[in-house]
C-alpha positions in Angstrom: 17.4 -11.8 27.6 19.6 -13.5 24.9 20.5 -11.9 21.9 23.6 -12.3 19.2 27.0 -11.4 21.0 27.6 -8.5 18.3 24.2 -7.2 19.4 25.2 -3.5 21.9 23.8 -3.4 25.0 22.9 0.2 24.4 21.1 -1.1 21.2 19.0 -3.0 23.6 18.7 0.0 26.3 17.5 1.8 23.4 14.9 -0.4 22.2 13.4 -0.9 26.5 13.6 2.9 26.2 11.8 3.4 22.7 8.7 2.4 24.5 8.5 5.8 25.2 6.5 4.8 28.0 6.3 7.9 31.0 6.1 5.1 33.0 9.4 3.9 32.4 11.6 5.7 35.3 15.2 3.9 34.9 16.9 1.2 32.9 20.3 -0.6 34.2 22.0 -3.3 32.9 23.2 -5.3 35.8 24.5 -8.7 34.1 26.0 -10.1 31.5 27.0 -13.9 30.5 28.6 -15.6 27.8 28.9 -19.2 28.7 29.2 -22.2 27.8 25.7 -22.8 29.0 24.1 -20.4 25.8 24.1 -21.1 22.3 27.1 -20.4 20.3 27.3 -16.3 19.5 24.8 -15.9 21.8 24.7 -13.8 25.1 22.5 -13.3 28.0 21.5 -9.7 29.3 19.9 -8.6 32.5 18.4 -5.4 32.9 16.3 -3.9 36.2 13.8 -1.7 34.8 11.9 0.7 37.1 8.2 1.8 36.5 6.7 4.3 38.7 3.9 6.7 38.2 3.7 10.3 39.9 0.0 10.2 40.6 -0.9 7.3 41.1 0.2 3.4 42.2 0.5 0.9 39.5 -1.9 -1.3 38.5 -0.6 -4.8 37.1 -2.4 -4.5 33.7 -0.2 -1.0 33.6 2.7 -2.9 34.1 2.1 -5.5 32.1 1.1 -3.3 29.3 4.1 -1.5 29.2 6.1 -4.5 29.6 4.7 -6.4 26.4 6.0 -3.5 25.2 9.2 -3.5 26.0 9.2 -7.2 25.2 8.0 -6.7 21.6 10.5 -4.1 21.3 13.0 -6.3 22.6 12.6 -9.1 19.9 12.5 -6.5 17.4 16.0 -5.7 18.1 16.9 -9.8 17.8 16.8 -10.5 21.4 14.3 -13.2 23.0 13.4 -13.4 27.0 14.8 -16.6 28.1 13.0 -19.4 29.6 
C-alpha cells in the first residue's frame, strides 16, 4: 500500500479491521518504506492479513469478497495498493 507519510499505520489497521469481517483472524504490519523509489510524502505499507473460518475452508470468492473490502476501505482512508 502507499499512502501520505502523515497517514498512521493504526489509521490503516483500523480501516483492514473496519471490515468487520469474522473472517478476518489477524492483521500485522510487517514493512515499512520511505524511499527514494516513492513519490514525495508518500510511504509504502505491508500488512499480512489472515482469514480463516471455524467451520468451514475458504472459498476464493470468500476471500476475495472480503478483500475488496478491505481494499475499498483502504482507499477510503487515502491509501492505494501499489502496482
Amino acid at each position: 500500500l502507499t499512502c501520505p507519510r502523515q497517514t498512521p499505520a493504526a489509521a490503516l489497521e483500523a480501516a483492514i479491521r473496519s471490515v468487520n469481517s469474522k473472517l478476518v483472524r489477524s492483521v500485522e504490519l510487517f514493512d515499512v518504506y520511505e524511499g527514494s523509489q516513492l513519490q514525495n510524502n508518500q510511504k509504502s505499507l505491508a500488512y499480512s492479513i489472515t482469514l480463516q473460518a471455524d467451520d468451514h475452508t475458504l472459498t476464493d470468492e470468500e476471500c476475495a469478497a472480503v478483500m475488496s473490502k478491505i481494499i475499498a476501505a483502504l482507499e477510503k482512508a487515502g491509501a492505494l495498493l501499489r502496482s
